[in-house]
Backbone as XML, in Angstrom:
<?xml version="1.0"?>
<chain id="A" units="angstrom">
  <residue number="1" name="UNK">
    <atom name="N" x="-6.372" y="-17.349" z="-14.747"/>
    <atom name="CA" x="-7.105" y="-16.149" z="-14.371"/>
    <atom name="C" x="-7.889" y="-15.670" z="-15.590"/>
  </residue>
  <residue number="2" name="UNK">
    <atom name="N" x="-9.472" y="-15.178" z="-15.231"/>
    <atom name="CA" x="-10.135" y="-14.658" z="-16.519"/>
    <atom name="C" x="-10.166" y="-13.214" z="-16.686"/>
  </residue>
  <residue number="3" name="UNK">
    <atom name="N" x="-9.725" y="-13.307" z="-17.997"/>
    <atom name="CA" x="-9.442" y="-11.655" z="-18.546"/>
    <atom name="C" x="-10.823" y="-11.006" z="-18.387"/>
  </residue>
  <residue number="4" name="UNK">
    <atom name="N" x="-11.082" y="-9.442" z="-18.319"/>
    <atom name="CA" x="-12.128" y="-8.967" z="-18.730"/>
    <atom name="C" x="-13.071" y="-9.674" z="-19.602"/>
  </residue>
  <residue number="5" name="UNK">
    <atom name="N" x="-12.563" y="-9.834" z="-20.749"/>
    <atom name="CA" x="-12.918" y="-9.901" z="-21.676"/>
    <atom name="C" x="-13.827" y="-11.163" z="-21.538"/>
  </residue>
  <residue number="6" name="UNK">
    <atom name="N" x="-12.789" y="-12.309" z="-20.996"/>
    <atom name="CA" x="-13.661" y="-13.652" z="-21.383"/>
    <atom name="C" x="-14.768" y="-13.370" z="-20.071"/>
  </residue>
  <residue number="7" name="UNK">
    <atom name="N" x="-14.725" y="-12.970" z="-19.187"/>
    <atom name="CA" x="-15.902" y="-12.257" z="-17.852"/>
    <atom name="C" x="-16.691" y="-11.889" z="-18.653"/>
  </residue>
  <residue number="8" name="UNK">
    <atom name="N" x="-16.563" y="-10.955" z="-19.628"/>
    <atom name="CA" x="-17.398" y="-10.727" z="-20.485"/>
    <atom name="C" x="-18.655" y="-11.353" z="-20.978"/>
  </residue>
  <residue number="9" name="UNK">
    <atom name="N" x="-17.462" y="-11.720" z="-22.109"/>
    <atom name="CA" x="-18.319" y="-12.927" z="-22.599"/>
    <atom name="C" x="-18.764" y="-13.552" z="-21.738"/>
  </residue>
  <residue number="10" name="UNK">
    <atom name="N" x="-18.823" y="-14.362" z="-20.665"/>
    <atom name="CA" x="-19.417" y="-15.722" z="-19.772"/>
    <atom name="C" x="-20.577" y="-14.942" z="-19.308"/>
  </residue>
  <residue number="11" name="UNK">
    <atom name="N" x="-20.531" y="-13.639" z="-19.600"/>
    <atom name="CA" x="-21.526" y="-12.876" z="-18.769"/>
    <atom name="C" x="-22.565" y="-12.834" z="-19.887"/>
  </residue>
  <residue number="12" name="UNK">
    <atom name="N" x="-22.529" y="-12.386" z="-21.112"/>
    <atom name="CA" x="-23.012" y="-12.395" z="-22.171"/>
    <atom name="C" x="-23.803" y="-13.864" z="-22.428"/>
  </residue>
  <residue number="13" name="UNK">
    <atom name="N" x="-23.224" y="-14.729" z="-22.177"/>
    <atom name="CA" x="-23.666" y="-16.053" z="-22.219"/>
    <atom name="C" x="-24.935" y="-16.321" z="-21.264"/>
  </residue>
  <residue number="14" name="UNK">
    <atom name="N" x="-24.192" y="-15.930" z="-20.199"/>
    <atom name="CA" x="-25.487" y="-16.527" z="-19.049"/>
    <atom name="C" x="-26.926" y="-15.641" z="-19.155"/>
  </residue>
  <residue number="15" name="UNK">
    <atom name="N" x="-26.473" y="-14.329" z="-19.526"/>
    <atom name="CA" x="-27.568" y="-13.719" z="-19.843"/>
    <atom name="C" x="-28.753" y="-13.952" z="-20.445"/>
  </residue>
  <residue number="16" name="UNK">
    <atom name="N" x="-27.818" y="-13.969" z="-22.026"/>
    <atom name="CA" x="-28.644" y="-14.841" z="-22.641"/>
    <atom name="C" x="-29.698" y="-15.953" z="-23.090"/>
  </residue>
  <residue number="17" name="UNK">
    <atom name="N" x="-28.658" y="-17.123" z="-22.048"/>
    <atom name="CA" x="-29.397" y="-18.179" z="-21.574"/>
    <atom name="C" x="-30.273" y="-17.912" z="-20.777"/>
  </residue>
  <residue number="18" name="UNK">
    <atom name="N" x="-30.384" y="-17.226" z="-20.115"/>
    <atom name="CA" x="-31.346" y="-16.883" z="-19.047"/>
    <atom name="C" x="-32.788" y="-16.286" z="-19.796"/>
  </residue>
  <residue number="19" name="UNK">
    <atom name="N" x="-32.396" y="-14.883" z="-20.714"/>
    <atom name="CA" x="-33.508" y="-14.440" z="-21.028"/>
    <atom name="C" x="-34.491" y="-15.186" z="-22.261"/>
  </residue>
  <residue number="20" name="UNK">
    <atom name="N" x="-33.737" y="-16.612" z="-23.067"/>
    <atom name="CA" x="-33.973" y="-17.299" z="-23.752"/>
    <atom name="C" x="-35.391" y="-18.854" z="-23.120"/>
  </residue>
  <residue number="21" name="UNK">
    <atom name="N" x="-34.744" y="-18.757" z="-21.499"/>
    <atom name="CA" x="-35.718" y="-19.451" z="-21.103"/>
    <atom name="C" x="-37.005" y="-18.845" z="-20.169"/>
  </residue>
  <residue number="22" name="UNK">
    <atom name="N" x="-37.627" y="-19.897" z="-19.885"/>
    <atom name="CA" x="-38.979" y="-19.403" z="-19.315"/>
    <atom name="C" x="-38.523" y="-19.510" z="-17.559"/>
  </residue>
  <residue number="23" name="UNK">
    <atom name="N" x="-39.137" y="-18.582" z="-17.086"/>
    <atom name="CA" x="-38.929" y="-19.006" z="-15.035"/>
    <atom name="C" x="-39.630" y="-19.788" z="-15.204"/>
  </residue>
  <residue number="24" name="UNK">
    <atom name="N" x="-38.756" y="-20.701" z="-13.329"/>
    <atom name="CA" x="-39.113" y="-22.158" z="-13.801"/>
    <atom name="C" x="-39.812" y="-21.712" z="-12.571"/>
  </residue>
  <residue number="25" name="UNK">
    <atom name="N" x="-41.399" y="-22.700" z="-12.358"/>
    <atom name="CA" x="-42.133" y="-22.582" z="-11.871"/>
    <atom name="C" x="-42.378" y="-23.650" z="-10.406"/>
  </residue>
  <residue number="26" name="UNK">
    <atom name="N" x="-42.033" y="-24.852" z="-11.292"/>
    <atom name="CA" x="-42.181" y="-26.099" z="-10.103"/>
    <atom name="C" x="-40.387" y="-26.733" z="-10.344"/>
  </residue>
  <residue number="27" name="UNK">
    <atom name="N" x="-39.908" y="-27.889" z="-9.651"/>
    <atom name="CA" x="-39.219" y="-28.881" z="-9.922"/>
    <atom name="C" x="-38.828" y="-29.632" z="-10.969"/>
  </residue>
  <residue number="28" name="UNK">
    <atom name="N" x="-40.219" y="-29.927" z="-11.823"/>
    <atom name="CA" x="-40.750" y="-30.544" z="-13.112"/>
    <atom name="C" x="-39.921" y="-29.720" z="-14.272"/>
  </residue>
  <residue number="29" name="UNK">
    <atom name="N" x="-39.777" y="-28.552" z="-13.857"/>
    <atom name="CA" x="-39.732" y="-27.412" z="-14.803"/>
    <atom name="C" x="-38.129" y="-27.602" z="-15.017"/>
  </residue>
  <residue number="30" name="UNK">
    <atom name="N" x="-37.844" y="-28.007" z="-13.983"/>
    <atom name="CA" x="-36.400" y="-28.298" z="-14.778"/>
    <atom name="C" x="-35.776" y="-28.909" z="-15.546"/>
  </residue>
  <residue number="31" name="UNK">
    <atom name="N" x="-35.283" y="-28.502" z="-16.872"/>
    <atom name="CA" x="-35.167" y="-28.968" z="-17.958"/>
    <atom name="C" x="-33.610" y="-29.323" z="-18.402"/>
  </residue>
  <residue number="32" name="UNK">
    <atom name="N" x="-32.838" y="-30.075" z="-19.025"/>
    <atom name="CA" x="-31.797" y="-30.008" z="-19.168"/>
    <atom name="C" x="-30.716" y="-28.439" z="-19.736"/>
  </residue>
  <residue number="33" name="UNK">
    <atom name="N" x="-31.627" y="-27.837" z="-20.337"/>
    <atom name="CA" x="-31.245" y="-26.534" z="-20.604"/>
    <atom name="C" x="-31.060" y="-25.493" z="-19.849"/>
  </residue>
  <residue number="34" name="UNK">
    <atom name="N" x="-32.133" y="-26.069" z="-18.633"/>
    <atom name="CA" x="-31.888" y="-25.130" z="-17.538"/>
    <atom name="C" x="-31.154" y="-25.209" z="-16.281"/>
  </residue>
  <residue number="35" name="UNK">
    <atom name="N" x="-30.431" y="-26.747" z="-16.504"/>
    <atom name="CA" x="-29.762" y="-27.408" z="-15.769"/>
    <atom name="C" x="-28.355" y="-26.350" z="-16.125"/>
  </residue>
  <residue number="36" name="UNK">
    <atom name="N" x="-28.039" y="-26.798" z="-17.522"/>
    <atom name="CA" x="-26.736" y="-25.821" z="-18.121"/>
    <atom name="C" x="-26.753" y="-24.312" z="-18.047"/>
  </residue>
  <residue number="37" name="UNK">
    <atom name="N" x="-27.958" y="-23.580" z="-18.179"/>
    <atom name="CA" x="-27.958" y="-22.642" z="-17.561"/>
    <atom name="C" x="-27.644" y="-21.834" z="-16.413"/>
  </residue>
  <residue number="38" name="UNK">
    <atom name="N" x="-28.196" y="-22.781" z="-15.248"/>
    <atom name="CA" x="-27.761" y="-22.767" z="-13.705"/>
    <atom name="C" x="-26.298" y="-23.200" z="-13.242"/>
  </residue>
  <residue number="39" name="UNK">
    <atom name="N" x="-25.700" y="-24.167" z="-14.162"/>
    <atom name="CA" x="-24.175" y="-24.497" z="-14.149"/>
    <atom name="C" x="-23.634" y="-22.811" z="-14.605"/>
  </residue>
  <residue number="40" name="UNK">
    <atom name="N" x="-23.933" y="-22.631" z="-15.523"/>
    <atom name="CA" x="-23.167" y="-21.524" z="-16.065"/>
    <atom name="C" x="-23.179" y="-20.409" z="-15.452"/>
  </residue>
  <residue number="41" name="UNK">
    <atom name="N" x="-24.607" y="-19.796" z="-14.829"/>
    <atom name="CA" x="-24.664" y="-18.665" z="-13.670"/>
    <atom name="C" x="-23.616" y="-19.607" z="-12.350"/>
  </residue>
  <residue number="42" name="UNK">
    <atom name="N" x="-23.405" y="-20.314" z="-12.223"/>
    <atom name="CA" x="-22.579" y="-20.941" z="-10.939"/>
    <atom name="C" x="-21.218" y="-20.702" z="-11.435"/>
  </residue>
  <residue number="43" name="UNK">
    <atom name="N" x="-20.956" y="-20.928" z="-12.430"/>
    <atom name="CA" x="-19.880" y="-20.602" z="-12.955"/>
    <atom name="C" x="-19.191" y="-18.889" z="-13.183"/>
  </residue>
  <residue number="44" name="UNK">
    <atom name="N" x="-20.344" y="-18.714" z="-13.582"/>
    <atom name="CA" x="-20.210" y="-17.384" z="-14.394"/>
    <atom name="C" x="-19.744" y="-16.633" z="-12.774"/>
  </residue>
  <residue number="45" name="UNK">
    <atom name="N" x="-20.824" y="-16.992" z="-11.493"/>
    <atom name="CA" x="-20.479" y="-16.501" z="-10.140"/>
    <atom name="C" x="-18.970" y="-16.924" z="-9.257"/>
  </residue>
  <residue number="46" name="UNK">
    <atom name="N" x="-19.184" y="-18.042" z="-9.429"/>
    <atom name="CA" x="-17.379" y="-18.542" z="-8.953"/>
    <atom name="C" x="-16.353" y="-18.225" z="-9.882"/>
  </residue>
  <residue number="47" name="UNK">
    <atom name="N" x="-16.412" y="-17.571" z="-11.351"/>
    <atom name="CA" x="-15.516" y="-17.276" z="-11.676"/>
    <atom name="C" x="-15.085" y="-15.708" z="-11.423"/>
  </residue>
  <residue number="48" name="UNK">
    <atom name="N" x="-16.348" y="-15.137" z="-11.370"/>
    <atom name="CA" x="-16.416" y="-13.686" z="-10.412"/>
    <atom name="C" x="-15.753" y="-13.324" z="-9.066"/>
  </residue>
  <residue number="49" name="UNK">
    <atom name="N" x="-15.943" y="-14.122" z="-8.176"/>
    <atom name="CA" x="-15.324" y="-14.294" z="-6.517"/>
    <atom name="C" x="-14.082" y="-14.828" z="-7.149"/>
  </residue>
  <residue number="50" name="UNK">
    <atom name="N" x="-13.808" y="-15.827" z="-7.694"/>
    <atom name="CA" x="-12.005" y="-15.810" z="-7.842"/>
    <atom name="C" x="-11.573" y="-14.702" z="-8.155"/>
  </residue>
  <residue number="51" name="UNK">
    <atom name="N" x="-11.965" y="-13.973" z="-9.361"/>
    <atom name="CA" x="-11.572" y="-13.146" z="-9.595"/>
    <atom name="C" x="-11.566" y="-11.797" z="-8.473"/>
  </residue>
  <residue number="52" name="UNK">
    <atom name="N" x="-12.147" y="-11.564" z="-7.641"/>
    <atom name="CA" x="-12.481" y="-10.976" z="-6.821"/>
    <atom name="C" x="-11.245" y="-10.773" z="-5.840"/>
  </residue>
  <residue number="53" name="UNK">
    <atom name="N" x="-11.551" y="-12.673" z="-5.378"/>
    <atom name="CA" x="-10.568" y="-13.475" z="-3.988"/>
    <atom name="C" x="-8.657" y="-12.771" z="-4.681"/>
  </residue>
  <residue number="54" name="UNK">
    <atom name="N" x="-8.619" y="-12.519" z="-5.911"/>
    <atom name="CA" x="-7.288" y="-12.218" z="-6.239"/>
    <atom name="C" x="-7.300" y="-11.220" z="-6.379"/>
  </residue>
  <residue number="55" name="UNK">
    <atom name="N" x="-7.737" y="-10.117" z="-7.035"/>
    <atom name="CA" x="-8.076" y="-9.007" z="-6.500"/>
    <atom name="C" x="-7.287" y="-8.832" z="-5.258"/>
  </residue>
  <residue number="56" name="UNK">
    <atom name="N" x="-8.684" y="-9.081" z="-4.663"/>
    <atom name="CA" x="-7.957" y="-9.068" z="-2.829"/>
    <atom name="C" x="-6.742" y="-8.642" z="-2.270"/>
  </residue>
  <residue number="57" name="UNK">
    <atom name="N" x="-6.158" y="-10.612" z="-2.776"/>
    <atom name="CA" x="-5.153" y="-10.819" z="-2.770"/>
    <atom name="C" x="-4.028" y="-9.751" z="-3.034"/>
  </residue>
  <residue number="58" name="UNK">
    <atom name="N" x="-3.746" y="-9.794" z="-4.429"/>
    <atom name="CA" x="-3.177" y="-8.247" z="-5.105"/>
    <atom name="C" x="-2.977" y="-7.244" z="-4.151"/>
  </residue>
  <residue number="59" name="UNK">
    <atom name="N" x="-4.471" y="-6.826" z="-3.776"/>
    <atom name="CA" x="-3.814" y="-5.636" z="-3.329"/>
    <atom name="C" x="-3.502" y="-5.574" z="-1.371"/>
  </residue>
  <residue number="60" name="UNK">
    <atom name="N" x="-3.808" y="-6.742" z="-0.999"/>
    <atom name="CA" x="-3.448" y="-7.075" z="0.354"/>
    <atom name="C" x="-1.806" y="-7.398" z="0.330"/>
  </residue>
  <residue number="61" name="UNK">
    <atom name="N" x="-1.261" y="-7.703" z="-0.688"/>
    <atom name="CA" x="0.230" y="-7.893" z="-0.608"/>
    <atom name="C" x="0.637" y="-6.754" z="-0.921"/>
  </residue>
  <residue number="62" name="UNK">
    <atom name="N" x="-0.221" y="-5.671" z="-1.965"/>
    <atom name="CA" x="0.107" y="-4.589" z="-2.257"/>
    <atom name="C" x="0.439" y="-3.521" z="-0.777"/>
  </residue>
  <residue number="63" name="UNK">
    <atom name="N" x="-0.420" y="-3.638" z="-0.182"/>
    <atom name="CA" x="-0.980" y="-3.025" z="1.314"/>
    <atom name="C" x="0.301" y="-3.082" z="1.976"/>
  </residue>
  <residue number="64" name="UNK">
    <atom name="N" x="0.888" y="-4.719" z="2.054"/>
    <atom name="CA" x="1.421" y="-5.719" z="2.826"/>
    <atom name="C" x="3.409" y="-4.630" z="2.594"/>
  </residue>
  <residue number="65" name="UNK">
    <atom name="N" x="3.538" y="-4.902" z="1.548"/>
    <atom name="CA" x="4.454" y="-4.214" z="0.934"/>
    <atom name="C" x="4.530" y="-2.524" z="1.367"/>
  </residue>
  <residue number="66" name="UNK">
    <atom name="N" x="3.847" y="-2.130" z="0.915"/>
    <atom name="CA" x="3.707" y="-0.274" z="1.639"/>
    <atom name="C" x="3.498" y="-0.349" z="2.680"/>
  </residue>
  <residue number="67" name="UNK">
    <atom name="N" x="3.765" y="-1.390" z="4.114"/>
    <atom name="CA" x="3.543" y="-1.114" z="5.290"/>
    <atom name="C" x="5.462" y="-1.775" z="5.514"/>
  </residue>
  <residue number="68" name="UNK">
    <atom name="N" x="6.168" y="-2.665" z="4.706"/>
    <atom name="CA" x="6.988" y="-2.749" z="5.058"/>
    <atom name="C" x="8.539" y="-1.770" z="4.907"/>
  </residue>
  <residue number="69" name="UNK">
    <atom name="N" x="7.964" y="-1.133" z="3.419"/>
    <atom name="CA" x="8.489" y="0.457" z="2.709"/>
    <atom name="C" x="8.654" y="1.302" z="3.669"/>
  </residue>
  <residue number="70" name="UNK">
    <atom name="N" x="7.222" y="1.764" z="4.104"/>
    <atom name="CA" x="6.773" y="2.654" z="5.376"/>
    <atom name="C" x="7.467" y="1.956" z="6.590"/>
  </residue>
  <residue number="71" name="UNK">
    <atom name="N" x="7.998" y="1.145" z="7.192"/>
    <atom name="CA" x="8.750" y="0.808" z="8.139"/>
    <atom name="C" x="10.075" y="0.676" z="7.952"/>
  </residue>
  <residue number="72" name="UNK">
    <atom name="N" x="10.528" y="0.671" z="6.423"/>
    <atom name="CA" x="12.161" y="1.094" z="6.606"/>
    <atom name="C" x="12.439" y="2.521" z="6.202"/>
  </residue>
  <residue number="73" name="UNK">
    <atom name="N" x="11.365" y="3.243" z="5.579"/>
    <atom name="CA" x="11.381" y="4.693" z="6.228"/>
    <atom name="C" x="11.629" y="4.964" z="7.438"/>
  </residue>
  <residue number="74" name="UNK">
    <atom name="N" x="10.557" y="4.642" z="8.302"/>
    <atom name="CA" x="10.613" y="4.865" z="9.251"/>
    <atom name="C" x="11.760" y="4.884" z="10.483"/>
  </residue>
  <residue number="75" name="UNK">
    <atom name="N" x="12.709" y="3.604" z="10.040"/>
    <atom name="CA" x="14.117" y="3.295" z="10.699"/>
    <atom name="C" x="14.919" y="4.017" z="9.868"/>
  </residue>
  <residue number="76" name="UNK">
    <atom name="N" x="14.937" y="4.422" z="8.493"/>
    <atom name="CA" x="15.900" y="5.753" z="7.980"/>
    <atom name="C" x="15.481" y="6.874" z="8.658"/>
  </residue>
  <residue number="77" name="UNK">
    <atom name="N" x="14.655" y="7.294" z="9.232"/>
    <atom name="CA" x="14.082" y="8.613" z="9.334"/>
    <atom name="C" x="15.046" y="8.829" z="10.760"/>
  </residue>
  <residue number="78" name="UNK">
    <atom name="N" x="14.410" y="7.430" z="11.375"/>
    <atom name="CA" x="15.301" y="7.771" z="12.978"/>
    <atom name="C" x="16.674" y="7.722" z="13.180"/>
  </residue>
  <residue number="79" name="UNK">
    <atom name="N" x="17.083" y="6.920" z="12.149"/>
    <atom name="CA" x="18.746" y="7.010" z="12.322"/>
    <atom name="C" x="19.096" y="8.707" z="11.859"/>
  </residue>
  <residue number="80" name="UNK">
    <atom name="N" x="18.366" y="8.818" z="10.798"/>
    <atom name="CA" x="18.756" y="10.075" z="10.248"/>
    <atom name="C" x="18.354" y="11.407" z="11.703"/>
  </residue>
  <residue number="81" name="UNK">
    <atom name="N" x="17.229" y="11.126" z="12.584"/>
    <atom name="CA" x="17.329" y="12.148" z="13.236"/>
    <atom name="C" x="18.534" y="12.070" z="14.265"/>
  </residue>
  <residue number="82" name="UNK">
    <atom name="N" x="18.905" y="10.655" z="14.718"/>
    <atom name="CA" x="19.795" y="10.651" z="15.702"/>
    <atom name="C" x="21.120" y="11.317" z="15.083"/>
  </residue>
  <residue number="83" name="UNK">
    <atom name="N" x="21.572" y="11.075" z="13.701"/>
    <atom name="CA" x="22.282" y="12.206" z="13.773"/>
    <atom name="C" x="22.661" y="12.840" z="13.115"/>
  </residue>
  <residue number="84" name="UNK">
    <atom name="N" x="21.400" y="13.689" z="13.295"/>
    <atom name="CA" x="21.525" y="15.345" z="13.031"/>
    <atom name="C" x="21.349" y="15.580" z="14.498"/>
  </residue>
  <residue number="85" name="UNK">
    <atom name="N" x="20.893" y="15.028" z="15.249"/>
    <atom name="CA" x="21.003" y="15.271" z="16.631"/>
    <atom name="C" x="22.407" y="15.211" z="17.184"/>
  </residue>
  <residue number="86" name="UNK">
    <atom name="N" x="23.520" y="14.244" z="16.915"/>
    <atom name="CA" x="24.576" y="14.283" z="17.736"/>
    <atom name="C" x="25.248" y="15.440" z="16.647"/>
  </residue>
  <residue number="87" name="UNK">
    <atom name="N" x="25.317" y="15.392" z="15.258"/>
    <atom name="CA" x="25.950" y="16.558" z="14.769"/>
    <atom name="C" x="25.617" y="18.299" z="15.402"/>
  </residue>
  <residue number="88" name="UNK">
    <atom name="N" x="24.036" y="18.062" z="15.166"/>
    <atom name="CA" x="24.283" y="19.358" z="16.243"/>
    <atom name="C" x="24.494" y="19.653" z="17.676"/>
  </residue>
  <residue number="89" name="UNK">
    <atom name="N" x="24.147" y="18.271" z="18.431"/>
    <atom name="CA" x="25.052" y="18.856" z="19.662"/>
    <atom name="C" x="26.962" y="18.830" z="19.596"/>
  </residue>
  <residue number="90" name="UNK">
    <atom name="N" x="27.373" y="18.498" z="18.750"/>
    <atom name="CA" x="28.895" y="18.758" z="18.337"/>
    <atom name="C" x="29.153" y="20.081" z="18.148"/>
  </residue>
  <residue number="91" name="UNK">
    <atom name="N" x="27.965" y="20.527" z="17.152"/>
    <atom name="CA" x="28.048" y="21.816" z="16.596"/>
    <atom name="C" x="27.647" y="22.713" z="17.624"/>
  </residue>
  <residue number="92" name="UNK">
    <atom name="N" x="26.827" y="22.856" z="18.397"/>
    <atom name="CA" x="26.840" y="23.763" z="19.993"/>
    <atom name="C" x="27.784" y="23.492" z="20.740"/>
  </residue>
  <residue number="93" name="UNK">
    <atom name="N" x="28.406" y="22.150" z="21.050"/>
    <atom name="CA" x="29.795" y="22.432" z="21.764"/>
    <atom name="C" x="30.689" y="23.475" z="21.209"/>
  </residue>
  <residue number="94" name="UNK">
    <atom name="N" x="30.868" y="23.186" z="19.822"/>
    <atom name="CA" x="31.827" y="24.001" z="18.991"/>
    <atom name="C" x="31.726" y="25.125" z="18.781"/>
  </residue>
  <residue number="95" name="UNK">
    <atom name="N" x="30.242" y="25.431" z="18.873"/>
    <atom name="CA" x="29.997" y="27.061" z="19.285"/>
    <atom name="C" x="30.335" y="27.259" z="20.822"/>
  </residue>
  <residue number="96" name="UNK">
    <atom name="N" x="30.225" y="26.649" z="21.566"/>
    <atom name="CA" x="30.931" y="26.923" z="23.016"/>
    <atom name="C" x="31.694" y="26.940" z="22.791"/>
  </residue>
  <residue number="97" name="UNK">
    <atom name="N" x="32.859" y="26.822" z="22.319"/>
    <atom name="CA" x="34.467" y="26.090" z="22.371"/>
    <atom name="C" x="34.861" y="27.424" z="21.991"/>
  </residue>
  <residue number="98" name="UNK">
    <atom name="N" x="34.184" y="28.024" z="20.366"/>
    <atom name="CA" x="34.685" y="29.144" z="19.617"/>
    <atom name="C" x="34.308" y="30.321" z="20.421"/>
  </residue>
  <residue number="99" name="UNK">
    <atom name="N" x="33.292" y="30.209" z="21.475"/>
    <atom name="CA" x="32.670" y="31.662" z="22.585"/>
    <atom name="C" x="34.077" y="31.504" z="23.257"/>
  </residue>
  <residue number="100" name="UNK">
    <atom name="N" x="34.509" y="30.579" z="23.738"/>
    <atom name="CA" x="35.213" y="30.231" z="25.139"/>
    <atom name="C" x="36.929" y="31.380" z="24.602"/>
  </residue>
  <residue number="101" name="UNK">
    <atom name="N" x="36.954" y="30.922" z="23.381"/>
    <atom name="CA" x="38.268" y="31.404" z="22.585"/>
    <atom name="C" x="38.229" y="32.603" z="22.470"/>
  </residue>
  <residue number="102" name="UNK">
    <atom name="N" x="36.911" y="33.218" z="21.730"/>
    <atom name="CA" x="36.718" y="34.850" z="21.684"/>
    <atom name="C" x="36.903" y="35.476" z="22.431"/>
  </residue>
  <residue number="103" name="UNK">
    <atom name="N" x="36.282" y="34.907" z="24.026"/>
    <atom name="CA" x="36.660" y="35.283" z="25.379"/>
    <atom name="C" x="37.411" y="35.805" z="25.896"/>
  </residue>
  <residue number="104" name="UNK">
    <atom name="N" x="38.344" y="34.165" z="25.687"/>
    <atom name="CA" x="39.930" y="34.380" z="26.074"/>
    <atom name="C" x="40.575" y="35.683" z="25.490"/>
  </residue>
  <residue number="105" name="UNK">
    <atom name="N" x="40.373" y="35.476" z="23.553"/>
    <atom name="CA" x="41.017" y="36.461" z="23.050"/>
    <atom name="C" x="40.727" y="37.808" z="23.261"/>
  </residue>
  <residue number="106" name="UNK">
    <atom name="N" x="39.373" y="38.051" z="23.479"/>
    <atom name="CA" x="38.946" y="39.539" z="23.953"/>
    <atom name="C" x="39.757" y="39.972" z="25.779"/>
  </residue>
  <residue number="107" name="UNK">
    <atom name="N" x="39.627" y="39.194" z="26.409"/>
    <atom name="CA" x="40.700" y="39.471" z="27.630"/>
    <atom name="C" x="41.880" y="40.066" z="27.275"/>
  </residue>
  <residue number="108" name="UNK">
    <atom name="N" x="42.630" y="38.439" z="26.726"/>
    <atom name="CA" x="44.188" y="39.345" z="26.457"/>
    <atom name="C" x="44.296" y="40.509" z="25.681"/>
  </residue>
  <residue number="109" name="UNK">
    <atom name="N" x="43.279" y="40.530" z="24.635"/>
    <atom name="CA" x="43.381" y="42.168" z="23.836"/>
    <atom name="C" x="43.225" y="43.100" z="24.900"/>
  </residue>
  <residue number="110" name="UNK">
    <atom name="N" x="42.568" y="43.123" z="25.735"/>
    <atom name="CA" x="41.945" y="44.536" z="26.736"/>
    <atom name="C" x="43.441" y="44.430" z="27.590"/>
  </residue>
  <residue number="111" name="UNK">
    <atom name="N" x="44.038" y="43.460" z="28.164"/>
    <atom name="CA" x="45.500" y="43.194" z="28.985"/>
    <atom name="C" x="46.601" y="43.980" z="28.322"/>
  </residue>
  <residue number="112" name="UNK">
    <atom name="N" x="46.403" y="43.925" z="27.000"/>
    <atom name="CA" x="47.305" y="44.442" z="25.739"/>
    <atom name="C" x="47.199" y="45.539" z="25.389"/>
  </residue>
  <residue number="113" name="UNK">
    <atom name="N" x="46.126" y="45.990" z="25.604"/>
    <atom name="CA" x="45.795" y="47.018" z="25.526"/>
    <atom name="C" x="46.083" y="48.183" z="26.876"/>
  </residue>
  <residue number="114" name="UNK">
    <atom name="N" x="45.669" y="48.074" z="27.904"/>
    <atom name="CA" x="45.927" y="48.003" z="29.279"/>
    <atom name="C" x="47.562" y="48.109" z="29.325"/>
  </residue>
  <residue number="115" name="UNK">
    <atom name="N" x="48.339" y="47.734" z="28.878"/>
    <atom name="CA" x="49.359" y="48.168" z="29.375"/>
    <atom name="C" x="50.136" y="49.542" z="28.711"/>
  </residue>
</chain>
């Protein structure tokens, strides 16, 4: 993989070469210098798109990864609501249960009272 740096440079290079020669006009005009020139912009370009194509890559596994994170959230989240859901319907029975008792106990007090 090419660092910044050497991108750099290859970039620096082709430039160079480029502004060092003349546009080529006909076929004829092509010269061995400008042969290496045109290698090197080909180069200088396919080493760009690799770099690119991984890129990509990178961050499509990156993507790939935070969608599989985000889906075992997602199965913690629901277990976690199911129960707080059965805890609180336990906990409203148990508030029924403790009404049902107060009930009772408020009766027999008034019975107890009552006599």
């Amino acid at each position: 993989m090419m660092t910044p740096q050497s991108i750099s440079t290859l970039k620096e290079r082709a430039e160079k070469a480029v502004a060092q020669s003349d546009f080529l006009q006909t076929k004829e005009d092509f010269t061995k210098q400008d042969t290496e020139i045109l290698k090197l912009a080909i180069k200088y370009s396919t080493d760009l798109l690799l770099e690119l194509v991984n890129a990509c890559e990178a961050q499509d596994n990156q993507i790939k990864q935070q969608i599989e994170e985000n889906e075992k959230l997602k199965t913690q989240l629901v277990e976690q609501d199911v129960k707080y859901n059965e805890f609180f319907k336990k906990l409203s029975a148990s508030f029924a249960e403790t009404a049902k008792i107060c009930e009772i106990i408020s009766r027999e007090s008034k019975k107890v009272r009552t006599k």
